[in-house]
Backbone bond lengths (Angstrom), bond angles and torsions (degrees), N, CA, C in turn:
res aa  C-N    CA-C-N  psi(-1)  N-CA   C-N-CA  omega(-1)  CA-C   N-CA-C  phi
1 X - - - 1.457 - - 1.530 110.61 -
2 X 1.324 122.46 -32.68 1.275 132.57 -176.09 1.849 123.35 -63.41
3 X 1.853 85.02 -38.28 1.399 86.76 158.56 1.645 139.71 -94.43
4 X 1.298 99.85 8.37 1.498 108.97 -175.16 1.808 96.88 -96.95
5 X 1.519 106.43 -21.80 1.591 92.82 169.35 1.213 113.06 -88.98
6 X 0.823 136.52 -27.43 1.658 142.84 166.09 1.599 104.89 -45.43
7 X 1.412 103.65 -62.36 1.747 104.89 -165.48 1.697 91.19 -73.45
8 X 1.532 147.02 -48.13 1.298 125.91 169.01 1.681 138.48 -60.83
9 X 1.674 82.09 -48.45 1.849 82.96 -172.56 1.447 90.10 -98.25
10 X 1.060 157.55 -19.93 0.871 145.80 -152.89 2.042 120.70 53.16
11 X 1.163 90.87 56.23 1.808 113.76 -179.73 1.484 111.27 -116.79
12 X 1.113 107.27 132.82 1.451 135.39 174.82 2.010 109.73 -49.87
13 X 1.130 116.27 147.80 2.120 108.74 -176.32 1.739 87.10 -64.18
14 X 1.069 149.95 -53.73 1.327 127.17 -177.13 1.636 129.20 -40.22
15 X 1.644 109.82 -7.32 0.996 121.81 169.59 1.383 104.20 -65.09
16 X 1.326 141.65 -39.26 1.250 149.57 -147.20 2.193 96.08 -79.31
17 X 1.507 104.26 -5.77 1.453 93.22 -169.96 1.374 105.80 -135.60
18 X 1.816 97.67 -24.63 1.742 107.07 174.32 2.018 102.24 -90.23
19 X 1.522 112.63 23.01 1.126 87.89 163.97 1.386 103.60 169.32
20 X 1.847 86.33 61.81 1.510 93.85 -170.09 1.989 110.17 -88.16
21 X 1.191 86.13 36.97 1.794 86.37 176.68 1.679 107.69 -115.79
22 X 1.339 106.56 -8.33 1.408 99.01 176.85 1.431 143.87 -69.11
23 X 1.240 139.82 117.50 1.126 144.18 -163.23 1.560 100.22 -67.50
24 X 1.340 119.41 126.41 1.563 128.33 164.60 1.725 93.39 -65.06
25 X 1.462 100.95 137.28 1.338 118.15 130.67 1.428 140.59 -36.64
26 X 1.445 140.74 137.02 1.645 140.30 -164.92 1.483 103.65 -36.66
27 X 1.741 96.22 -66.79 1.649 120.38 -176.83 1.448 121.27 -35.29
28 X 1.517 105.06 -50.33 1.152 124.21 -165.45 1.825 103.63 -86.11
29 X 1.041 117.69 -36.46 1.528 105.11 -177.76 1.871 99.22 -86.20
30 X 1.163 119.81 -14.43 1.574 116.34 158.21 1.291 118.89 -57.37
31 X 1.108 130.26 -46.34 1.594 154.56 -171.50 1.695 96.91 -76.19
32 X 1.254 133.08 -30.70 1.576 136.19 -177.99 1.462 108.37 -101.37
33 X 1.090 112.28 -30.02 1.961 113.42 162.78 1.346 115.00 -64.40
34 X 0.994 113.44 -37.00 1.481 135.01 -164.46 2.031 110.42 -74.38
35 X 1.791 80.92 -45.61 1.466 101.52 174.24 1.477 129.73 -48.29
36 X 1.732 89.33 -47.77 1.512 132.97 -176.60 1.135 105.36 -50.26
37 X 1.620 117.25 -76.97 1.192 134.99 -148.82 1.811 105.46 -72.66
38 X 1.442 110.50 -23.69 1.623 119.58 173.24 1.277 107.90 -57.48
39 X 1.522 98.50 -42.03 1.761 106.48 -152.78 1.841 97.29 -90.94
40 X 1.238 128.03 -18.95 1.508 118.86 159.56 1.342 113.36 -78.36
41 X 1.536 118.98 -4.64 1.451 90.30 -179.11 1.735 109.37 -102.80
42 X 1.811 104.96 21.25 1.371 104.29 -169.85 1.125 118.70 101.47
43 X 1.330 127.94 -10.47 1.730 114.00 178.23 2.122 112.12 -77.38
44 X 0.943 94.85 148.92 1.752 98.81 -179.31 1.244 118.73 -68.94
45 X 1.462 123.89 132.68 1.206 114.74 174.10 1.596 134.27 -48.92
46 X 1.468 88.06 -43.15 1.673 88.61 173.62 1.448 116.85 -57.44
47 X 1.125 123.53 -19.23 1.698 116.48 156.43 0.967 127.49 -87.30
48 X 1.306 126.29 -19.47 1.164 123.50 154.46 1.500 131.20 -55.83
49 X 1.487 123.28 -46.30 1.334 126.05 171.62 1.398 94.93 -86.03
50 X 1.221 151.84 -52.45 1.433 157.56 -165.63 0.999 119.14 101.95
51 X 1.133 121.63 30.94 1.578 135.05 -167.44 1.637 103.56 -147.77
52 X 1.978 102.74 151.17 1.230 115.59 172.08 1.643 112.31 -152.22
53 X 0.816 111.82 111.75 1.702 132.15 166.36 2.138 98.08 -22.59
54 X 1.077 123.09 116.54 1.896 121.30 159.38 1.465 94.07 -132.27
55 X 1.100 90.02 159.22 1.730 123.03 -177.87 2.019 97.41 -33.14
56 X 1.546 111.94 75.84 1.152 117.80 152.99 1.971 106.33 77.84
57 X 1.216 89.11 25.90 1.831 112.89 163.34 1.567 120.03 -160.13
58 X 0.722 108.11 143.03 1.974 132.49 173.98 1.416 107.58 -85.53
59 X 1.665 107.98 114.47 1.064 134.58 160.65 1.427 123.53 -59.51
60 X 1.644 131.20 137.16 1.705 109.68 147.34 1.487 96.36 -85.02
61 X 1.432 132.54 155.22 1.203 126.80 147.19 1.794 109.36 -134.21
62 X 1.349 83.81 154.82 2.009 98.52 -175.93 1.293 114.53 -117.81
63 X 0.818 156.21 145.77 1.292 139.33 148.91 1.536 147.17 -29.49
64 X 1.596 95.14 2.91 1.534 123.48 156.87 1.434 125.13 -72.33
65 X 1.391 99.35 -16.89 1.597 111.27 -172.91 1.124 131.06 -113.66
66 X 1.350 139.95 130.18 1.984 114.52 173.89 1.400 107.08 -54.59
67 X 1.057 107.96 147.48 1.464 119.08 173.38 1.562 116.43 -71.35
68 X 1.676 124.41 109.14 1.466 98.92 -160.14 2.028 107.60 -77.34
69 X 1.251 94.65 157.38 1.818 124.88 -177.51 1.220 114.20 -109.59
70 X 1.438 105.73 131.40 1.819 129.85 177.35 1.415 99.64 -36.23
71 X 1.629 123.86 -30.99 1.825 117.04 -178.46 1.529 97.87 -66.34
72 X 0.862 112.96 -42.24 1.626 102.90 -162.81 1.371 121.51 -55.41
73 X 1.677 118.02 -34.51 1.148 125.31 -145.32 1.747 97.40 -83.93
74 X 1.433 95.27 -13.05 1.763 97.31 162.39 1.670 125.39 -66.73
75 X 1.329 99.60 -1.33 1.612 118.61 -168.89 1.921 92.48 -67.89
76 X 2.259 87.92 -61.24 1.364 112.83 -167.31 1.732 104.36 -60.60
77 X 1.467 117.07 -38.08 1.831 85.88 -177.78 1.540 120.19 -102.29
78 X 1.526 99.90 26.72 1.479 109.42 161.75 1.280 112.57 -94.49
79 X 1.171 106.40 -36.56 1.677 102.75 155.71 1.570 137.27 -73.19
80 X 1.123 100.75 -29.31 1.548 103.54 163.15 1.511 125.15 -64.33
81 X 1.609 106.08 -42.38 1.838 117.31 159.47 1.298 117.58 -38.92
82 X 1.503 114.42 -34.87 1.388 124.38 -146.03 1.762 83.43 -85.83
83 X 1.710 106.39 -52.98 1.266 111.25 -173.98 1.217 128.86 -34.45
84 X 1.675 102.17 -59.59 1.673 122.98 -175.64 1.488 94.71 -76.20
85 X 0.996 147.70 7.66 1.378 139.94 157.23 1.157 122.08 -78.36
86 X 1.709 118.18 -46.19 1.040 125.49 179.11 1.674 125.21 -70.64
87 X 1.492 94.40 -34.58 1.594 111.58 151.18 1.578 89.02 58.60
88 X 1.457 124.07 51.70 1.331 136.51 152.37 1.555 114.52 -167.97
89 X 1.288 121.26 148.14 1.187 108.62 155.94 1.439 143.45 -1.12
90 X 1.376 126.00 122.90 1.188 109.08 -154.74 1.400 100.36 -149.84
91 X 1.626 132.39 136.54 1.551 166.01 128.53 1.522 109.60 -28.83
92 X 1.256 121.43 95.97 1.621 126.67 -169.92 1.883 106.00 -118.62
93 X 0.963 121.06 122.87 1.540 113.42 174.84 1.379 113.23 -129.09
94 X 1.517 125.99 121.54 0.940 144.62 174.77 1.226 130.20 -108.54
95 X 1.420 103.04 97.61 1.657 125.74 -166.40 1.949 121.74 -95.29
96 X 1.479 84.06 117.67 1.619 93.92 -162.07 1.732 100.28 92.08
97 X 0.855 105.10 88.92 1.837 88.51 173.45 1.435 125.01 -119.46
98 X 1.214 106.39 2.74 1.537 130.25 154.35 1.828 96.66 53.99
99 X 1.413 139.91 -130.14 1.450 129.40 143.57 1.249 127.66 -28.20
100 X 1.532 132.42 15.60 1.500 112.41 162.10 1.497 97.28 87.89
101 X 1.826 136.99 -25.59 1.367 136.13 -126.36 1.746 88.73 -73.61
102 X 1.356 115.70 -54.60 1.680 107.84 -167.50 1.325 115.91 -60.54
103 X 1.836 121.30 -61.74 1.317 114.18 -169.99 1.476 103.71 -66.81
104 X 1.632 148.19 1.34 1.108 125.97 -171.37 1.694 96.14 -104.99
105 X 1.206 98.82 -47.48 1.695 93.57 174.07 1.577 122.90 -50.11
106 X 1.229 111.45 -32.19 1.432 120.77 152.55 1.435 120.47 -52.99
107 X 1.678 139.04 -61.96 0.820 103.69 -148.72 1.560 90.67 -98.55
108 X 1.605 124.84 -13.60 1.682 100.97 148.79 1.491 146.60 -22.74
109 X 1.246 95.66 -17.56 1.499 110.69 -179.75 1.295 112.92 -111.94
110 X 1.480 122.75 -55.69 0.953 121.50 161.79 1.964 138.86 -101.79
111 X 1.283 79.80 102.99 2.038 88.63 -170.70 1.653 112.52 -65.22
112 X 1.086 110.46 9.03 1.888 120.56 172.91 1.413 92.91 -97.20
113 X 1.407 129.99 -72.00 1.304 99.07 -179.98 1.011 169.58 69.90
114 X 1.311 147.74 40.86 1.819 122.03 -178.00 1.750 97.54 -115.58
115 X 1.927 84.09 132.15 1.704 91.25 -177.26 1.582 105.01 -111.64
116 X 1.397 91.51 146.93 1.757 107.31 174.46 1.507 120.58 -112.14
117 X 1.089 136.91 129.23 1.804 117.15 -165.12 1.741 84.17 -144.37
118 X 1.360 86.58 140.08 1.933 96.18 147.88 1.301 114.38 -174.51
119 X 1.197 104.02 152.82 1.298 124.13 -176.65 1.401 131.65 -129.66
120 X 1.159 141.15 127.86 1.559 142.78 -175.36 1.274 115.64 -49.02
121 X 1.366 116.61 -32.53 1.295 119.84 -165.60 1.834 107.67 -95.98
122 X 0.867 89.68 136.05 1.936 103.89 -179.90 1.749 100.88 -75.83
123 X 1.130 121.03 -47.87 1.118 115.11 -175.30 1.931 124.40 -73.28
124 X 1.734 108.91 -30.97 1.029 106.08 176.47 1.553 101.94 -83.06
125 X 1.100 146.29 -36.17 1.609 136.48 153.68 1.300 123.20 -15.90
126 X 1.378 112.68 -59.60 1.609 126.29 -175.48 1.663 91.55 -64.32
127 X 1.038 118.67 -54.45 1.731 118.33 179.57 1.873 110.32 -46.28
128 X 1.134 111.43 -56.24 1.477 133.67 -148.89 1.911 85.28 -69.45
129 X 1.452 108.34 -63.89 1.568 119.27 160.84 1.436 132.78 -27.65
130 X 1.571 123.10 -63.63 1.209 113.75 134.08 1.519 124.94 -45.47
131 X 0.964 147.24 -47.05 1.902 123.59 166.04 1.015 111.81 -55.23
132 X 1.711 130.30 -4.21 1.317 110.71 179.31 1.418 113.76 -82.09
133 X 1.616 108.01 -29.01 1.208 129.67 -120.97 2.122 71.20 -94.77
134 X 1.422 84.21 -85.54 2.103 98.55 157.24 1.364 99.55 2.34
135 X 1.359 113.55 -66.04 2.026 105.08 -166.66 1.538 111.21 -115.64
136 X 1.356 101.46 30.49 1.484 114.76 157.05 1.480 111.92 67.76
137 X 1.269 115.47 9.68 1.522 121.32 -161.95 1.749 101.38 -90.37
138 X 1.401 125.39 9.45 1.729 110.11 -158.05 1.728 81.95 -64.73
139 X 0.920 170.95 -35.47 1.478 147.19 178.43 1.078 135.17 -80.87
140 X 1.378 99.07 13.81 1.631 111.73 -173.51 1.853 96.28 -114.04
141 X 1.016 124.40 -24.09 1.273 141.31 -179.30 1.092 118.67 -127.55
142 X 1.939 106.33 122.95 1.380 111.38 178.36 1.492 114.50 -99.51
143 X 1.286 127.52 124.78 1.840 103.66 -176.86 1.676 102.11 -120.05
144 X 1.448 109.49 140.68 1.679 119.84 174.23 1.384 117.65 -126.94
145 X 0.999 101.30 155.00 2.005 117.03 -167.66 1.332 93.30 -80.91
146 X 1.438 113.45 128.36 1.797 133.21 145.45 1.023 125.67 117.27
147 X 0.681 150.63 -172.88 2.068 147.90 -99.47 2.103 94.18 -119.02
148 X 0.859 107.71 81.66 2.026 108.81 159.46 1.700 74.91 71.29
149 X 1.100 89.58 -139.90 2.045 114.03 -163.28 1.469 114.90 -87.84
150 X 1.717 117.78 35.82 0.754 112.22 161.45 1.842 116.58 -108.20
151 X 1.316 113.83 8.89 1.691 96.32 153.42 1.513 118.37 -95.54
152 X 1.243 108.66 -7.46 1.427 108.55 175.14 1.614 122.44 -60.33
153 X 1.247 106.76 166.10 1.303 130.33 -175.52 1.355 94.76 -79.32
154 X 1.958 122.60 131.93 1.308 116.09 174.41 0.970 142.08 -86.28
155 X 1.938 109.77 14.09 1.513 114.01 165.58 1.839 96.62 -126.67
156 X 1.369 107.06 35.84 1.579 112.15 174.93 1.501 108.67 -77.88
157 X 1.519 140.91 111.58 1.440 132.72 -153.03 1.926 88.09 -134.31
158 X 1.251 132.82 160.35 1.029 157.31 -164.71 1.642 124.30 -158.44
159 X 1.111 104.84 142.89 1.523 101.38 178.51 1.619 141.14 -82.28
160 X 2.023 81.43 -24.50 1.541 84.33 166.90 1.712 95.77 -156.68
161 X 1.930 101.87 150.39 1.674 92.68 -169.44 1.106 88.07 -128.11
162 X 1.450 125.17 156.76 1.472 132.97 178.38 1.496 102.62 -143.29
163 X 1.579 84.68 148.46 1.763 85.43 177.78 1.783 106.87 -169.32
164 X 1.355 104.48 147.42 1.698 109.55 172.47 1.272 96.63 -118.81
165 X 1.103 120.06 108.56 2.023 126.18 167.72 1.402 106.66 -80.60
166 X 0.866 115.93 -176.31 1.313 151.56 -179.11 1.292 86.80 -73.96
167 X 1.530 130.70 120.82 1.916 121.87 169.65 1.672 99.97 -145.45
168 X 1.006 107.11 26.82 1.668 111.50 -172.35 1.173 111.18 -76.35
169 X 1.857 167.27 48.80 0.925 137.30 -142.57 1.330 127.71 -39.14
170 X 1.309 139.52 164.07 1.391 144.39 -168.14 1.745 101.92 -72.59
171 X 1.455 121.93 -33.22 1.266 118.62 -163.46 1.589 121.77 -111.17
172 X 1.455 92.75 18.23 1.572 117.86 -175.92 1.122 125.15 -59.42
173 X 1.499 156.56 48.29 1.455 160.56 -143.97 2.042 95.08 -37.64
174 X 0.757 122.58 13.20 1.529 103.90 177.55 1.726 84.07 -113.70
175 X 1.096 141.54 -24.78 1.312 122.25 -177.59 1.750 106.81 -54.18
176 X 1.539 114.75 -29.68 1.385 103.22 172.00 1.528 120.72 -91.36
177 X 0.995 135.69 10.75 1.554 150.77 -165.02 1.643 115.49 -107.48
178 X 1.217 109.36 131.28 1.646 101.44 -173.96 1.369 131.91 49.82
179 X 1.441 111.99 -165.85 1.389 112.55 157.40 1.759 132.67 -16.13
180 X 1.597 89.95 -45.07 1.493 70.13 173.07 1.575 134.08 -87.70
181 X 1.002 98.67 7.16 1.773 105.99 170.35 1.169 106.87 -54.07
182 X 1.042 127.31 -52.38 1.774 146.92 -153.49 1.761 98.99 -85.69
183 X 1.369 115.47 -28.03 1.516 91.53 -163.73 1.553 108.53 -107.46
184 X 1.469 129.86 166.10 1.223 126.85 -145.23 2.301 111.69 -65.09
185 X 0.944 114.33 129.18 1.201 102.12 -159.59 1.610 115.20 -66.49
186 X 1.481 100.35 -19.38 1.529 119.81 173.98 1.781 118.92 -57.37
187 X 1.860 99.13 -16.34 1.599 97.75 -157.79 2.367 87.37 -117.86
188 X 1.325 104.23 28.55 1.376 112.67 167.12 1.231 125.27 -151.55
189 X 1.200 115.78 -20.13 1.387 117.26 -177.85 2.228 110.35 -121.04
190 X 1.192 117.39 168.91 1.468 115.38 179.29 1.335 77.72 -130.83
191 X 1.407 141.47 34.39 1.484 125.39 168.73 1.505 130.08 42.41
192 X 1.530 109.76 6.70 1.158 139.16 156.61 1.699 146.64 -106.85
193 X 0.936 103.54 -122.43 1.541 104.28 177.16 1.317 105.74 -87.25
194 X 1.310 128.02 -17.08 1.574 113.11 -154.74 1.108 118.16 116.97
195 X 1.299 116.86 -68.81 1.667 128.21 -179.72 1.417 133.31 -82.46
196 X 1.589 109.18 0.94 1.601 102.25 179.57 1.323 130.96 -62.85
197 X 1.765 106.35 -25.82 1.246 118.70 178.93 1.835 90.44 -58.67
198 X 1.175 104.80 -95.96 1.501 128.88 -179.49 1.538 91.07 -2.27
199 X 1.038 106.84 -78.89 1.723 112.53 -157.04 1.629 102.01 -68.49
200 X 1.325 136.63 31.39 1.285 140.85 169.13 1.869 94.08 -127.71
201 X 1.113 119.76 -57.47 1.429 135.04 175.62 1.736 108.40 -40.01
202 X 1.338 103.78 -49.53 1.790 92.73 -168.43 1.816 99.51 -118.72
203 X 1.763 119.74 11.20 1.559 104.11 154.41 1.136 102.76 -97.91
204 X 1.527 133.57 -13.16 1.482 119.96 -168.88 1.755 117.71 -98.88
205 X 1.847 99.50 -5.26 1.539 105.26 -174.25 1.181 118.17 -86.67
206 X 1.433 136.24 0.35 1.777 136.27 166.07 1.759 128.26 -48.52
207 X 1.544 99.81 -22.35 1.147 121.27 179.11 1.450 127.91 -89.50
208 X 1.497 104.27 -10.46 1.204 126.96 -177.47 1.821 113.33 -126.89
209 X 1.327 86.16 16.48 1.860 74.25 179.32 1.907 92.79 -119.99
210 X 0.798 114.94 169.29 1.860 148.87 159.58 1.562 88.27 -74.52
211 X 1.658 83.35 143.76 1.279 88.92 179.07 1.925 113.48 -88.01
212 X 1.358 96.04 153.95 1.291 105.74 -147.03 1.602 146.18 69.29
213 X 1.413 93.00 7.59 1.733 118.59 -172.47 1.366 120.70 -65.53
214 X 1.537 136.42 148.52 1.101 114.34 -171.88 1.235 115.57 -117.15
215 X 1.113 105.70 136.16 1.609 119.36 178.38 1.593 111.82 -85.82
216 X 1.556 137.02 85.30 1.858 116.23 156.65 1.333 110.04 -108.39
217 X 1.330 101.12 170.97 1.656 117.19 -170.09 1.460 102.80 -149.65
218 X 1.104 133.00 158.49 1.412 147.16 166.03 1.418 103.78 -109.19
219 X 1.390 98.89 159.28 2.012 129.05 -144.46 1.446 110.73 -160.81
220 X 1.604 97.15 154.17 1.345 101.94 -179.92 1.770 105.70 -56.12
221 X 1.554 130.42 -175.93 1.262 150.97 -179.50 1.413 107.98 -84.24
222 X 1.626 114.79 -23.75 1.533 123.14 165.74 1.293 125.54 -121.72
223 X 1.495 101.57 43.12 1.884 97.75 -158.82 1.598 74.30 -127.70
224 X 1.131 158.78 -39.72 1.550 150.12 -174.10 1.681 115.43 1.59
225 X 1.247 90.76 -71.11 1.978 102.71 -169.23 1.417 105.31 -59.26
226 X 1.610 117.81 -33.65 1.078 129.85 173.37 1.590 119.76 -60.03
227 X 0.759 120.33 -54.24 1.594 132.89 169.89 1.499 112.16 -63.03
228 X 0.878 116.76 -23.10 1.999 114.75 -162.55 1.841 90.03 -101.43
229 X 1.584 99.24 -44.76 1.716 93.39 158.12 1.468 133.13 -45.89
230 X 1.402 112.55 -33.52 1.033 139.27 -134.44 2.309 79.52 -93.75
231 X 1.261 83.10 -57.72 1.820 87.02 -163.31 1.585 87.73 -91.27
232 X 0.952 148.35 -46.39 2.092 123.14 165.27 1.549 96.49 -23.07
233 X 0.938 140.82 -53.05 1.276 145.89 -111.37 1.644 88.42 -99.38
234 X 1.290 106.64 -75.80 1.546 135.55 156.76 1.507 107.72 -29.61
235 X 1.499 132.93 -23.18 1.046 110.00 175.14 1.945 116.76 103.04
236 X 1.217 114.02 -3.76 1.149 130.57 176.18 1.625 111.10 -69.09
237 X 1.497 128.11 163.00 1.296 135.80 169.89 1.513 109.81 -130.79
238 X 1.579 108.58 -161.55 1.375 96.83 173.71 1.586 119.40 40.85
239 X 1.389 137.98 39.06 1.002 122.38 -164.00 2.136 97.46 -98.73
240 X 1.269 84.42 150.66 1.705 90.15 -151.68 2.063 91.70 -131.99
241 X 1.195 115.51 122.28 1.823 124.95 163.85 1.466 100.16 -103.01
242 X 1.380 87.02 151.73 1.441 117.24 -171.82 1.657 112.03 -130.76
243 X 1.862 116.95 118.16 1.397 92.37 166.20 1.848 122.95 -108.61
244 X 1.354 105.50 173.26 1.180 113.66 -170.47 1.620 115.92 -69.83
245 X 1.264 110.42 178.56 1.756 93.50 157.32 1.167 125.35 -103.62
246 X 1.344 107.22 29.57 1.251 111.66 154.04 2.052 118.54 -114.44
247 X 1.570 81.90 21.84 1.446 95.77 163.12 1.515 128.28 61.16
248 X 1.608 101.54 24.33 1.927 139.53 178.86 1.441 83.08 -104.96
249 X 1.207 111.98 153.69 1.174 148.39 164.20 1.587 115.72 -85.35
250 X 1.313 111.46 83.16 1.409 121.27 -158.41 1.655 114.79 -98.77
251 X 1.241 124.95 -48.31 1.403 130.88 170.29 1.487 106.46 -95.19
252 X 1.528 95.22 158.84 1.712 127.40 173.12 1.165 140.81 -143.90
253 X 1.468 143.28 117.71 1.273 132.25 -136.88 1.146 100.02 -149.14
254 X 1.884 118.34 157.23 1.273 111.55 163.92 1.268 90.66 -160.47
255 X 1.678 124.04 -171.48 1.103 119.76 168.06 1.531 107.37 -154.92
256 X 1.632 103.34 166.11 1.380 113.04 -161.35 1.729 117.17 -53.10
């Protein structure tokens, strides 16, 4: 309801209490049936209004994009730690970036900065681009077409890379449940085990980090041992878990 007064009268959600006697307009209670009937049959709100709340910025989102999640935003103040640690200028790459949500929430915070984003998909780019555009950042963020670190430059190195892949396994009964029905299947699942993304993400990132640079990523709620294997393996130290607030062990980190 909040957004159908916004997109008509142009009123703030406190409208919903400073003026809960008002009769909608024809248009406007068409536009809230309409709303309705999406949202019982399961589609997500954030596509529905096109918008999503991240760590202290507003998303557009489409249905080109995963919808970003409260886990992630642990991505952004592990990277921001990393920032104020480094306490200089700083090389940020954000792999898979689906909406733009990590490297922009990043460099919202931090105006030192330099962000790197890409994504495979042509369509979530054009999305991610507009959020840049939305929070004025297109020069603060560079974004390129295709698969992890293969549009990059091959002596392009960074200090710290972050990323949420695709970690859904292929045979996961929540891929049909809720929200995620609706959102692109490419931006949750590797149609596999879970880990192919991951296990391409942290054997192929040594070449691209500064030395001592940190590599984390987010993971399924049972993929942990798997991932920390994953970068021992790879050659990483310092390897550091993270849990969610829902009290899973959601991020994983290490560094060069």
């Amino acid at each position: 309801m909040a957004y159908v007064l916004e997109k008509h009268y142009q009123l703030p959600r406190s409208a919903l209490l400073s003026r809960d006697d008002m009769i909608l307009n024809a248009q406007a209670m068409s536009d809230w049936k309409a709303l309705e009937t999406r949202r019982l049959h399961g589609e997500p709100i954030a596509y529905l209004v096109g918008k999503r709340g991240f760590h202290n910025i507003e998303l557009h989102v489409a249905p080109g994009v995963l919808i970003p999640r409260p886990e992630t935003e642990l991505l952004v103040e592990i990277g921001l730690r990393e920032i104020k640690r480094l306490n200089a200028p700083t090389k940020i790459l954000d792999l898979g970036t689906g909406s733009g949500a990590i490297a922009l929430a990043i460099a919202h915070e931090a105006p030192s900065a330099q962000l790197t984003a890409t994504d495979q998909s042509i369509e979530a780019l054009a999305i991610a681009k507009k959020n840049a555009e939305l929070l004025n950042m297109t020069a603060r963020v560079q974004f390129f077409q295709g698969s992890w670190y293969q549009p990059l430059e091959r002596d392009k190195s960074f200090d710290i890379i972050l990323s949420n892949p695709p970690y859904i396994a292929a045979q996961d009964i929540h891929l049909s449940q809720g929200d995620l029905r609706y959102e692109p299947s490419s931006a949750l699942t590797d149609h596999g085990s879970g880990l192919t993304h991951l296990e391409v993400i942290i054997s192929q990132a040594q070449p691209h980090l500064n030395q001592h640079g940190l590599l984390a990523v987010e993971h399924g709620f049972d993929q942990s041992e798997a991932v920390v294997a994953l970068m021992k393996s790879a050659g990483f130290y310092d390897i550091q878990t993270y849990l969610d607030l829902g009290g899973h062990y959601r991020i994983a980190s290490g560094r060069k």
